[in-house]
C-alpha positions as CSV (number, residue, x, y, z in Angstrom):
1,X,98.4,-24.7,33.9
2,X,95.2,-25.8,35.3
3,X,95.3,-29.3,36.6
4,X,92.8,-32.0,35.2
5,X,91.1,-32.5,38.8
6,X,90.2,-28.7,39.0
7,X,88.4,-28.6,35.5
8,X,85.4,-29.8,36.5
9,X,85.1,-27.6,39.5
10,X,85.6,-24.8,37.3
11,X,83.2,-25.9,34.8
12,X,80.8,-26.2,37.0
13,X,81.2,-22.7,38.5
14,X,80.6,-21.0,35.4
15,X,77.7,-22.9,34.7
16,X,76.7,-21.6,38.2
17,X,77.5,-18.5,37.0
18,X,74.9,-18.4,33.4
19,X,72.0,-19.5,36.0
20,X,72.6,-16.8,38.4
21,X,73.1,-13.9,35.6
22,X,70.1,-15.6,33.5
23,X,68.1,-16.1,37.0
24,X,68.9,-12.2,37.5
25,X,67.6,-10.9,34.3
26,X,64.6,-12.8,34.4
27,X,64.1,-11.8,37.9
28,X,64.3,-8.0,36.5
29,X,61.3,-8.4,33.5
30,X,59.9,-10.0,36.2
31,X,59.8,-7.6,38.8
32,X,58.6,-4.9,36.2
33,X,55.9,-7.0,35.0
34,X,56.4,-5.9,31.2
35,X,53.7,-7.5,29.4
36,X,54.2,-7.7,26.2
37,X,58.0,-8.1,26.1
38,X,57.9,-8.7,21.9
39,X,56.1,-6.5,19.6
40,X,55.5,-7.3,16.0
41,X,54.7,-4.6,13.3
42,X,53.5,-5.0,9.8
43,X,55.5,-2.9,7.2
44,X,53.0,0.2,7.2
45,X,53.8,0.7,10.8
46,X,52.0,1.0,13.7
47,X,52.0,1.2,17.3
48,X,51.4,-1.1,20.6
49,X,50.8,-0.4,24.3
50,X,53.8,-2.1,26.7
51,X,52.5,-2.2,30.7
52,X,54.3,-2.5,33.4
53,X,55.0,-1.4,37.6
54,X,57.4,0.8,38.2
55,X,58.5,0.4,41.9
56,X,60.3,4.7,41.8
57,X,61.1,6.9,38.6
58,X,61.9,5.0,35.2
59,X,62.8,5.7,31.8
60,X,62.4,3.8,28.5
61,X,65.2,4.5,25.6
62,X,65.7,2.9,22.5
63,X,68.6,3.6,19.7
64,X,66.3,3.0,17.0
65,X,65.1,5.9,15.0
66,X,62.0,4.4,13.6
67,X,60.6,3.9,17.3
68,X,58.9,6.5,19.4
69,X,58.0,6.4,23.0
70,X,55.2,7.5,24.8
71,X,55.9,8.6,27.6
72,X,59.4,7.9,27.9
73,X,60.1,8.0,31.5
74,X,58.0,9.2,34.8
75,X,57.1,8.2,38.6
76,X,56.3,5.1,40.2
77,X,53.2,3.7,39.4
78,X,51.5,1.3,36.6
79,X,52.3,2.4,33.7
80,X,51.0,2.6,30.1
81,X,53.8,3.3,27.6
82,X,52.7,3.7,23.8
83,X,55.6,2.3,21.2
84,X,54.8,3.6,17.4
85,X,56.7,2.3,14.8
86,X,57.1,4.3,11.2
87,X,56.9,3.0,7.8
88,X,59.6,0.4,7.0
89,X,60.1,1.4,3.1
90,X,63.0,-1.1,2.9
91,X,62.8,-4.4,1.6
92,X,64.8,-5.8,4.6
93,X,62.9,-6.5,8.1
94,X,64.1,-4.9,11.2
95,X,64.5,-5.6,14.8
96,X,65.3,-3.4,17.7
97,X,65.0,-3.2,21.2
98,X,63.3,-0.9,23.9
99,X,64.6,-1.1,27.3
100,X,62.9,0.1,30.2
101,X,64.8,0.8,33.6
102,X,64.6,2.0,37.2
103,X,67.9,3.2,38.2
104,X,67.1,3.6,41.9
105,X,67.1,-0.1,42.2
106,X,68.9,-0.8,39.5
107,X,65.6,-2.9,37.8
108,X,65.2,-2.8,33.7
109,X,63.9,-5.2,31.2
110,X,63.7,-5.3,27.6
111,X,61.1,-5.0,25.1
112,X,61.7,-6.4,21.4
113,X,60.3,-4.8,18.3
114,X,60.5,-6.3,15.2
115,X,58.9,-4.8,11.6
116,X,58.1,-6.5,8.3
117,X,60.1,-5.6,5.0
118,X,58.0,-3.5,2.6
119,X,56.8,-5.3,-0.1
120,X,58.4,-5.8,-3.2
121,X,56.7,-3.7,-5.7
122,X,57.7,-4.5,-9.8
123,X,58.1,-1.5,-11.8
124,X,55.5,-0.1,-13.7
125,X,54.3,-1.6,-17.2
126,X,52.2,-0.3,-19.8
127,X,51.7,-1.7,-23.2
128,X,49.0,-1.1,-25.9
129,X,48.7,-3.0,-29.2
130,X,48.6,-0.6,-31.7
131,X,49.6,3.2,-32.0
132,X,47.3,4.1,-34.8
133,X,45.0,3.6,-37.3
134,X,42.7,5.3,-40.0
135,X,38.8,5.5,-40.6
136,X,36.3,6.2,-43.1
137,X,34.2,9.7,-43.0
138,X,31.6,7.7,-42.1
139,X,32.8,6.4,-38.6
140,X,33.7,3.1,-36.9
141,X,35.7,1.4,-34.0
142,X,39.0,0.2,-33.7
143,X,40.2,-2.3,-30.5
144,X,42.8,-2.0,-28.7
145,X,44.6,-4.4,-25.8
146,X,45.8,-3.1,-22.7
147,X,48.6,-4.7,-21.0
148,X,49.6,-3.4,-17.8
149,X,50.0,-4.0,-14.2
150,X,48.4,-0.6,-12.8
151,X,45.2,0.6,-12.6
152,X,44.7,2.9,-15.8
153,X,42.8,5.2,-17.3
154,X,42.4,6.4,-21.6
155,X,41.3,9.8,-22.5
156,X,40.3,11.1,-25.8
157,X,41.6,14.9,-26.4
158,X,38.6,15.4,-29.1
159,X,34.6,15.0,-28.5
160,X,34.4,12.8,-31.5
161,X,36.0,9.8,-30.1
162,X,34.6,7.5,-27.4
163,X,36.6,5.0,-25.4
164,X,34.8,1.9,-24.3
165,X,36.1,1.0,-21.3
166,X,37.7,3.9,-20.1
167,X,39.5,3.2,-17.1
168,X,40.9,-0.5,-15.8
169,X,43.2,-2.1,-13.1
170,X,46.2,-4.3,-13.8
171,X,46.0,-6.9,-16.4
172,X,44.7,-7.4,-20.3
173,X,41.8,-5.9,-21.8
174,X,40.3,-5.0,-25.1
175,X,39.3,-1.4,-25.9
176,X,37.0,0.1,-28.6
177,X,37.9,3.4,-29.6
178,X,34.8,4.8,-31.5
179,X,34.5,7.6,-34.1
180,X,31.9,9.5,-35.2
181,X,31.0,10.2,-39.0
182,X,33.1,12.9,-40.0
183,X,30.6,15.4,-41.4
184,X,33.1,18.2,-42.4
185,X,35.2,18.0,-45.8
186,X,38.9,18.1,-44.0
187,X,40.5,14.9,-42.7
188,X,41.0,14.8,-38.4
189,X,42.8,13.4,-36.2
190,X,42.4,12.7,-32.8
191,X,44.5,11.3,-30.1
192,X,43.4,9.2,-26.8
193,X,46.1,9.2,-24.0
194,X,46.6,5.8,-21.5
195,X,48.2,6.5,-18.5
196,X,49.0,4.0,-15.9
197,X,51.3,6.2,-12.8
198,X,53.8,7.8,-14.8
199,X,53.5,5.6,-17.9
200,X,51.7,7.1,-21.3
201,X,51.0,5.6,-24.0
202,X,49.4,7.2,-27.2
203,X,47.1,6.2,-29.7
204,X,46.4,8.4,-32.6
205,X,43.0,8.3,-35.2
206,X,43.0,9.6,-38.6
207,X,39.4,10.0,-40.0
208,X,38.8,10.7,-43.7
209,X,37.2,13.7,-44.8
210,X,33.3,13.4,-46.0
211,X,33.5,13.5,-49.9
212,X,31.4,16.2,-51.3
213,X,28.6,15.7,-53.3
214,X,29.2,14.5,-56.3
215,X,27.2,13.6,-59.9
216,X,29.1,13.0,-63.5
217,X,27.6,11.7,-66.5
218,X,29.2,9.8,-68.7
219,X,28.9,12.7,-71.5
220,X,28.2,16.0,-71.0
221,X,26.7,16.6,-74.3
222,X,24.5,15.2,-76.5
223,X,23.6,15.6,-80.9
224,X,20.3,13.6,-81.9
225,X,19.9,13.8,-85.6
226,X,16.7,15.3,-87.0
227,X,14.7,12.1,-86.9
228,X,14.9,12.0,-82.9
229,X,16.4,9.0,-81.7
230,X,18.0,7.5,-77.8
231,X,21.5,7.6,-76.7
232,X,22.6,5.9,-73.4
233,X,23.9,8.2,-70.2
234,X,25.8,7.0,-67.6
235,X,25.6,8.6,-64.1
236,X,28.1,8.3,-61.4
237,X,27.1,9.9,-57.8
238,X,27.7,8.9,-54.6
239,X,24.4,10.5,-53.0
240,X,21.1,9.7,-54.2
241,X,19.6,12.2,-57.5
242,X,17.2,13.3,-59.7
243,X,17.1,14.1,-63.4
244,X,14.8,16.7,-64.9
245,X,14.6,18.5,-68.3
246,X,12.2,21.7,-68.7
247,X,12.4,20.5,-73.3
248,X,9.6,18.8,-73.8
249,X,10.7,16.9,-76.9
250,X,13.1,15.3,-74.4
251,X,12.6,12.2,-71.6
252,X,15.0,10.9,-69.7
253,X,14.5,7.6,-68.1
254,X,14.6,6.9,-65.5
255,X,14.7,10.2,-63.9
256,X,16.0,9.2,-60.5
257,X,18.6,6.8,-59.2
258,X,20.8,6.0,-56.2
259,X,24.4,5.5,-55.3
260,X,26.6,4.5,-57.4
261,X,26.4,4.4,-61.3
262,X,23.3,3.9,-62.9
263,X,22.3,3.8,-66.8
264,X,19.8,6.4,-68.3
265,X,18.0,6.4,-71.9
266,X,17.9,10.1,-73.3
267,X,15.3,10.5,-76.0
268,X,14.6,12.8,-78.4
269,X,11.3,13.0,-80.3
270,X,11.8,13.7,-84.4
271,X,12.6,17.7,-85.3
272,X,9.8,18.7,-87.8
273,X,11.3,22.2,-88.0
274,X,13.8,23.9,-90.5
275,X,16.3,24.7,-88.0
276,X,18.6,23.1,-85.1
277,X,17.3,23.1,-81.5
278,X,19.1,22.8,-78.1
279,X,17.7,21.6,-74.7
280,X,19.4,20.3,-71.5
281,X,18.4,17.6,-68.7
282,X,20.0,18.8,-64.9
283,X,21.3,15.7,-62.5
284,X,21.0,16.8,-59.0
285,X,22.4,15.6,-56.1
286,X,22.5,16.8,-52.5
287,X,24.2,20.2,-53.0
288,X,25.8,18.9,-56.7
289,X,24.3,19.7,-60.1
290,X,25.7,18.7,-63.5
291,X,23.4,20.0,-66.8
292,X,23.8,17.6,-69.8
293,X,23.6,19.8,-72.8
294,X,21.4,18.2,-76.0
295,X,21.4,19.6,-79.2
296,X,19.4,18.3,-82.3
297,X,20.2,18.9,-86.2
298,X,17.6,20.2,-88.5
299,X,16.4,17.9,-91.2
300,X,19.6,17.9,-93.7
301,X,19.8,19.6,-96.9
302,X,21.3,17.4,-99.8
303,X,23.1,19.8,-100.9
304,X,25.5,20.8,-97.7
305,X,28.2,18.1,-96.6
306,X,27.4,17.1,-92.8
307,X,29.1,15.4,-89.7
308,X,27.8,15.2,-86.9
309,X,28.5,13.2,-83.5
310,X,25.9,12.7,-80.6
311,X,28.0,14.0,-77.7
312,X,31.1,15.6,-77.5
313,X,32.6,14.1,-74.5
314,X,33.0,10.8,-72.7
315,X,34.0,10.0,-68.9
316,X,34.7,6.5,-68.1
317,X,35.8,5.3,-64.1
318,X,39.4,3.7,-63.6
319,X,37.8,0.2,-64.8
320,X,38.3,-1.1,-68.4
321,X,34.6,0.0,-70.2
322,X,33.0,0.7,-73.4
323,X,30.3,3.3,-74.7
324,X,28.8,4.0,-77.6
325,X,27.8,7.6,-79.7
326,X,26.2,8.3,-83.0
327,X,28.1,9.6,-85.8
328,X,25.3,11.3,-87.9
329,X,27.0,12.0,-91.3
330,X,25.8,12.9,-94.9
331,X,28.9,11.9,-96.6
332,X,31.5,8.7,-95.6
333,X,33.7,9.6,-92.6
334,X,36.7,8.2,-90.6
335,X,38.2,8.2,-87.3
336,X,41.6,7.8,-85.3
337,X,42.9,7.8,-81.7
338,X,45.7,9.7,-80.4
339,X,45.9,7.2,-77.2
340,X,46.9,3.6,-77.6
341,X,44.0,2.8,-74.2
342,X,41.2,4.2,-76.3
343,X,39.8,1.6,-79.6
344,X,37.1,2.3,-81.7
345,X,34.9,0.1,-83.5
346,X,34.0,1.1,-86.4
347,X,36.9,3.4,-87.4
348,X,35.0,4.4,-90.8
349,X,31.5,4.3,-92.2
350,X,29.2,5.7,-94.7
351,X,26.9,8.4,-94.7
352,X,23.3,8.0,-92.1
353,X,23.6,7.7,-88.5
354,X,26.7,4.6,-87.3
355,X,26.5,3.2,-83.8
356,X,30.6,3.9,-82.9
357,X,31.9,1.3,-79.9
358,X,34.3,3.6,-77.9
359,X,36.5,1.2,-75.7
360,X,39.0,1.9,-73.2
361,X,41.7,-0.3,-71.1
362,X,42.0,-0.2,-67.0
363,X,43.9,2.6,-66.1
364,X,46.4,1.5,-63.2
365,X,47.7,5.1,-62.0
366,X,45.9,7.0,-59.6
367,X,46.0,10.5,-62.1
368,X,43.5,10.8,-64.8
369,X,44.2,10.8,-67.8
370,X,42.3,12.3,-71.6
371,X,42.5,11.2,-75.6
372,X,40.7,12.5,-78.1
373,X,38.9,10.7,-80.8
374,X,38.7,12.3,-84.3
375,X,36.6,12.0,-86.8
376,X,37.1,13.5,-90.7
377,X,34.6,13.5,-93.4
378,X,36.4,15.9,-96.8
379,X,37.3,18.9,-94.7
380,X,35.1,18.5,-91.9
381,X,36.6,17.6,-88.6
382,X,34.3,16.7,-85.5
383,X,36.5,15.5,-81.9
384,X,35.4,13.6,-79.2
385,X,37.0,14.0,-75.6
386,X,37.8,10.4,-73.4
387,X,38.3,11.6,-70.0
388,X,39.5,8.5,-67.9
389,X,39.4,8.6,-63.6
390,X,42.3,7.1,-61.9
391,X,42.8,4.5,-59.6
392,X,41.2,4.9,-56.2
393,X,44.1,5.0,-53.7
394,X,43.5,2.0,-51.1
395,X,43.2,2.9,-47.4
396,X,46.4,1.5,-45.4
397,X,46.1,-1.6,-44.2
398,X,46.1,-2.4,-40.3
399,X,48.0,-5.0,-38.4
400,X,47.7,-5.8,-34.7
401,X,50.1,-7.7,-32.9
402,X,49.7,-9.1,-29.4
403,X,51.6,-8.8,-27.3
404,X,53.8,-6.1,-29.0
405,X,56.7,-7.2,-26.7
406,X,58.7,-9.9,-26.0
407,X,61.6,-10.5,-23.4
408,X,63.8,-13.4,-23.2
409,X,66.3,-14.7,-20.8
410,X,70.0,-14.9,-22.1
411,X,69.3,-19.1,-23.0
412,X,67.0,-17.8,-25.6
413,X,63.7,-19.4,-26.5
414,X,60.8,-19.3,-28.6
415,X,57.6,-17.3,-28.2
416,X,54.1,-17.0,-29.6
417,X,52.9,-13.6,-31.3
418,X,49.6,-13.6,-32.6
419,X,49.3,-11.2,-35.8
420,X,46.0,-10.0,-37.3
421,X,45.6,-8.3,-40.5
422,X,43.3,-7.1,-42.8
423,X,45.8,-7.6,-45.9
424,X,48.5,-10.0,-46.8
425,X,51.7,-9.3,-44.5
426,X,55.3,-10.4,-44.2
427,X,57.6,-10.1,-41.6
428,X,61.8,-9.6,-41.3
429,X,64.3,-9.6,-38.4
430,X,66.5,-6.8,-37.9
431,X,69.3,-9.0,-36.0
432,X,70.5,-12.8,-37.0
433,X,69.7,-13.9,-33.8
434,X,66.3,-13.5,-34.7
435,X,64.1,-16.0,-36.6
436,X,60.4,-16.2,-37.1
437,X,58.1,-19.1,-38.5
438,X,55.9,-18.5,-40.6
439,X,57.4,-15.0,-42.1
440,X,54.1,-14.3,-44.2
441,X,51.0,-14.4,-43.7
442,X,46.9,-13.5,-45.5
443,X,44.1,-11.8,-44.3
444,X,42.8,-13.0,-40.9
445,X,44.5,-13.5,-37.6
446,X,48.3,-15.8,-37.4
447,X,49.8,-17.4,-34.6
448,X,53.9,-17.4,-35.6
449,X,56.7,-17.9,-33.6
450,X,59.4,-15.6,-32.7
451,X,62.6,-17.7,-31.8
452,X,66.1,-16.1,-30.1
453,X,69.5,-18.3,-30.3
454,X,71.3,-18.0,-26.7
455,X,73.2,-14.7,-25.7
456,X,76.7,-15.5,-25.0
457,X,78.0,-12.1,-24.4
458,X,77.5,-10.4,-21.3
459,X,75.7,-6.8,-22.1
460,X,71.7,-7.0,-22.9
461,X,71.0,-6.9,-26.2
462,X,67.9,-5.5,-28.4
463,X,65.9,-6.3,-31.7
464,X,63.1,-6.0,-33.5
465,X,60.2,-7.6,-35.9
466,X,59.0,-5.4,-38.7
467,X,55.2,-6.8,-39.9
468,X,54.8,-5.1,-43.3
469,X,51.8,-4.8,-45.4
470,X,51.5,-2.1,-48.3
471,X,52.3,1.1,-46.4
472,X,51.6,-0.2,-42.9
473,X,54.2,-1.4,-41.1
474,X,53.9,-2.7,-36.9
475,X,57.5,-3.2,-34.8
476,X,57.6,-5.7,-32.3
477,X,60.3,-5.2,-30.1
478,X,62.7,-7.7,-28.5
479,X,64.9,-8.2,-26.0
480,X,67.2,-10.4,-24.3
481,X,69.6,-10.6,-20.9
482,X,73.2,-10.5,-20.8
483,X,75.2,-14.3,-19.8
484,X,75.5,-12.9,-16.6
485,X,71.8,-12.0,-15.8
486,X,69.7,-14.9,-15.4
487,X,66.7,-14.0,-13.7
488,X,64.4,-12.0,-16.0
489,X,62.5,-9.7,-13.6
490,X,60.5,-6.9,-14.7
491,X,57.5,-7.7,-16.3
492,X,55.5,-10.0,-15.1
493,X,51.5,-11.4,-14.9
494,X,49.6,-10.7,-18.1
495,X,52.9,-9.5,-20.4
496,X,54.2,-13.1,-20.1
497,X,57.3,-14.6,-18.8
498,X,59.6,-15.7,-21.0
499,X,62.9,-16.0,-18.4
500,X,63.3,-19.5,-19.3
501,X,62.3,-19.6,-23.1
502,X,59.7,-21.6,-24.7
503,X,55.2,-20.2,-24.7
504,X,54.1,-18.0,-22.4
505,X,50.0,-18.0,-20.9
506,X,49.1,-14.2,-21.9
507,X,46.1,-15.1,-19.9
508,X,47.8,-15.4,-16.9
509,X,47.5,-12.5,-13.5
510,X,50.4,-12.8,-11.3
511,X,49.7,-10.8,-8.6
């Protein structure tokens, strides 16, 4: 047992002691003059130059893999030794040391390197609005948002679609995809590709077909009575056309119209022969042609009964409509219906030439559909053919969402989603812990809000958003942490961050 009067003697020999080993080691980086004796390296790597005198032969080492030494020992002399560091691909910094020693004397010192961690590089994300969409023969644009945080770049598989801009760097932008008029009679698709490093996404354009050419009257045949007379002609085209008849007891006016359906007078000029004549007026258009076929009754002999109606057919379009024939008749006639959409007006009349009202309801399918109209005078039976269109099937409607993604910490929280449509929507939850505000919406662009109650069980867990309108429907996916995984990570910058609940800036870059 040491006695209290010796402690401090002790004490202050070993202090005596630090000074003379510290004084010693100093003295040594002294003597070798190492200038620098700390080296600092960025993450990338690098390299440094370390001088110093060396008094006989030296030698650096190092236990550090990452560290070469150049040269690593020779004669006495100044000396220039080169220390290159590698790549430190870790997120952790790093320090080692590089000691340099002449054995002969027994003289080293030490050098220190130290390296930054790498950087901390997120995953990769890449989001785009929509997947599809569909478009008219006659061309057009869709737009599309980017979300990512890579550079990108979108590239069409088909020379008919254009991408405006093409290529990006991390963040959010719009791009217009552009078609071409479709000038061939089969539908196309096309697809265009983003790719952000390994990430694709894929956004796929149906285009219509071009319709062919197309011209159809109303009728396709016409019965003037001997004493000439007009009967009205509907004609439905969608290209421009021209009517002409090579009869010159016929006009038509007026003998050339545009898109769409148009009304045209067909005259005939009094028969003052003994016997029944035909003619014909041809409706062109582009490559179509359609002949409306005109025939005209000799002056009528007392004697012989007579019906007679001035056309044989009628075409309406899907849209409740009337039109009108002649009954020409030399005795008293009736007539009846087979279809409960088709009325007539009058159902009977007397003998000379009636004005009958054909009328016909909205058909609501998307077949045609034919009646017939009869008409009886004693044993003579005359019938008239209604040919009806159907209903023009609507092009799907679109709806964009932005973003198309939402993530949420395990507390839950409530988001913003911005929904534009071109048709009245609604939207449903696939999961109770799920609610959205408003869950409908009209035409034009909705801000709703997506809510999430709090996740009180450990695992992650996933839903979804369904936006619905008639055969279009868009998913927006969600998801939301475990209890035990509190810090949302991942994405980041222009997709949001919604670790802690409540709005999220889509505008925002972190970088």
């Amino acid at each position: 047992m040491i006695s209290l009067k010796l402690k401090p003697i002790l004490n202050a020999l070993a202090a005596s002691l630090v000074l003379m080993l510290a004084a010693s080691c100093e003295g040594n980086q002294m003597g070798l003059g190492l200038t620098p004796t700390t080296v600092n390296v960025p993450a990338e790597g690098g390299s440094a130059q370390v001088a110093f005198s060396a008094q006989s032969a030296w030698t650096a080492t190092t236990t550090a893999e990452w560290i070469q030494l150049s040269p690593s020992s020779g004669e006495a002399g100044d000396i220039v030794m080169k220390v290159e560091v590698g790549a430190n691909t870790t997120t952790s910094p790093r320090t080692s040391l590089v000691t340099v020693a002449i054995p002969d004397i027994g003289l080293s010192g030490v050098v220190t390197v130290s390296q930054e961690a790498a950087a901390v590089v997120p995953d990769p994300v890449l989001v785009i609005s929509a997947n599809e969409t569909t478009l008219n023969a006659n061309g057009g644009s869709a737009q599309v948002t980017v979300q990512t945080n890579r550079d990108w770049t979108a590239v069409s598989d088909v020379d008919w679609i254009t991408v405006d801009p093409a290529s990006g760097i991390s963040g959010k932008v719009t791009v217009t995809i552009t078609a071409a008029a479709n000038a061939t009679f089969e539908q196309r698709v096309g697809k265009v590709t983003f790719k952000a490093e390994n990430l694709t996404e894929t956004f796929t354009l149906t285009q219509y077909a071009k319709k062919p050419a197309s011209v159809s009257l109303s009728s396709d045949a016409f019965v003037f009575a001997a004493e000439g007379g007009m009967n009205n002609l509907i004609v439905t085209s969608n290209v421009d056309w021209t009517a002409k008849t090579n009869d010159s007891w016929l006009t038509v006016t007026p003998d050339n119209g545009i898109t769409g359906a148009s009304g045209v007078v067909i005259k005939a000029e009094a028969n003052s022969g003994t016997e029944p004549r035909t003619g014909s007026v041809v409706f062109t258009g582009g490559d179509a042609t359609t002949t409306l076929m005109v025939t005209q009754l000799a002056p009528a002999s007392p004697e012989v009964p007579s019906l007679e109606l001035s056309a044989s057919t009628l075409t309406f379009s899907e849209e409740a409509g009337e039109n009108s024939i002649s009954v020409i008749a030399s005795v008293a006639w009736r007539a009846s219906s087979d279809s409960n959409w088709i009325t007539i007006a009058p159902a009977s009349g007397e003998s000379g030439t009636v004005t009958v009202k054909i009328t016909v309801a909205a058909n609501t399918a998307e077949a045609d559909r034919g009646g017939k109209v009869t008409f009886t005078a004693g044993d003579i039976v005359r019938t008239l053919i209604v040919n009806q269109k159907g209903k023009v099937p609507e092009s799907a409607p679109t709806i964009t969402l932005s973003p198309v993604s939402l993530t949420y910490s395990s507390d839950g929280g409530t988001a913003s989603v911005s929904v534009t449509a071109d048709a009245a929507w609604r939207a449903s939850a696939d999961a109770d812990w799920i609610t959205i505000q408003p869950a409908s919406g009209a035409i034009g662009t909705t801000t709703i809000k997506v809510t999430t109650s709090a996740n009180k069980q450990a695992n992650d867990r996933a839903g979804a958003v369904v936006f619905t309108a008639g055969s279009t429907s868009v998913r927006l996916s969600l998801s939301q942490k475990g209890l035990t995984q509190q810090a949302l990570g991942g994405i980041t910058g222009d997709l949001g961050d919604w670790g802690d609940g409540g709005s999220a800036d889509f505008n925002k870059n972190n970088k």
